[in-house]
FIVOVO-540058 format. One record per residue (C-alpha): z, x, y; residue number from 1; residue in three letters. Coordinates in steps of 0.25 Angstrom, whole numbers, plus 5000, padded with zeros to 4 digits. Each point is the difference from the previous one (the first is absolute). Layout:
! residues N
> Z/X/Y/NUM/ALA
...
END
This chain:
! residues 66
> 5399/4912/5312/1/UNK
> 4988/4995/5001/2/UNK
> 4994/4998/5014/3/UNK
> 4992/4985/5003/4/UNK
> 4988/5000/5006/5/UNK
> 5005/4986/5008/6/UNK
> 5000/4998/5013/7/UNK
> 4992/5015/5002/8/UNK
> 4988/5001/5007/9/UNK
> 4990/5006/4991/10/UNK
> 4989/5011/5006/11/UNK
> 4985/4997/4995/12/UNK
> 4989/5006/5001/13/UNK
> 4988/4990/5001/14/UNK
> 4987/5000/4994/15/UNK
> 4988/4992/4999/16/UNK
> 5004/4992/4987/17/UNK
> 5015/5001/5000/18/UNK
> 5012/5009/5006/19/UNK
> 5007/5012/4992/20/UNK
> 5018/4999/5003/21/UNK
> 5002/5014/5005/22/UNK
> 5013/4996/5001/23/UNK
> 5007/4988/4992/24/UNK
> 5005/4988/5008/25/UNK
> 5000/4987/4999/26/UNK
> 4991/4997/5014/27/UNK
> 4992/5006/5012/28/UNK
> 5000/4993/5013/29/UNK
> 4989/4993/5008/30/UNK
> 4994/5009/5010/31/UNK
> 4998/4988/5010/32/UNK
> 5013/4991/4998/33/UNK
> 5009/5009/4992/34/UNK
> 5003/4990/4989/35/UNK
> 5004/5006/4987/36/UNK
> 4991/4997/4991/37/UNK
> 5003/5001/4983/38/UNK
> 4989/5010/4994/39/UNK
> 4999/4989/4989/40/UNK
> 4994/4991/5014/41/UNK
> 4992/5011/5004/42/UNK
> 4985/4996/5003/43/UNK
> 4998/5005/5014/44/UNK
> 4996/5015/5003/45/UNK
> 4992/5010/5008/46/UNK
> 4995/5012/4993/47/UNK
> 4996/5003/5013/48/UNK
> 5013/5002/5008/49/UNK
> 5010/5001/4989/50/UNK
> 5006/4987/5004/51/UNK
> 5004/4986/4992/52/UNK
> 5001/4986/5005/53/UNK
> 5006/4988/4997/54/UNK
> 4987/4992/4999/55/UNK
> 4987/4997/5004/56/UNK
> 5004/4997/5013/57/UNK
> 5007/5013/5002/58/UNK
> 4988/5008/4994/59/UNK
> 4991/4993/5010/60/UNK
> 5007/5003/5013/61/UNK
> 5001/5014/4996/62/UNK
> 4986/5002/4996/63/UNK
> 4997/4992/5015/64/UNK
> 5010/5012/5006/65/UNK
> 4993/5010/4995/66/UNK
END
């Protein structure tokens, strides 16, 4: 049986110009809201902290953290 990567959180690691899938999922969730967020909606990361986020917004507050 084939197994579906639908509705599995996916592992990434983030780089500068892009993420590599170090496990296959069909999301990650938003560090600051925990929204799921598609990987094919993905736009919003830290290299930094490892961390993904929903959208600017969310990049924003968690640069402002630190």
């Amino acid at each position: 049986m084939l197994m579906s990567n639908t509705d599995r959180p996916a592992r990434l690691h983030y780089m500068a110009n892009g993420f590599r899938v170090l496990t296959p999922g069909s999301h990650v969730t938003c560090a600051i809201s925990g929204a799921a967020i598609d990987l094919d909606d993905l736009r919003y990361w830290s290299v930094a902290r490892q961390e993904a986020y929903a959208d600017a917004a969310f990049a924003l507050e968690a640069e402002t953290r630190g």
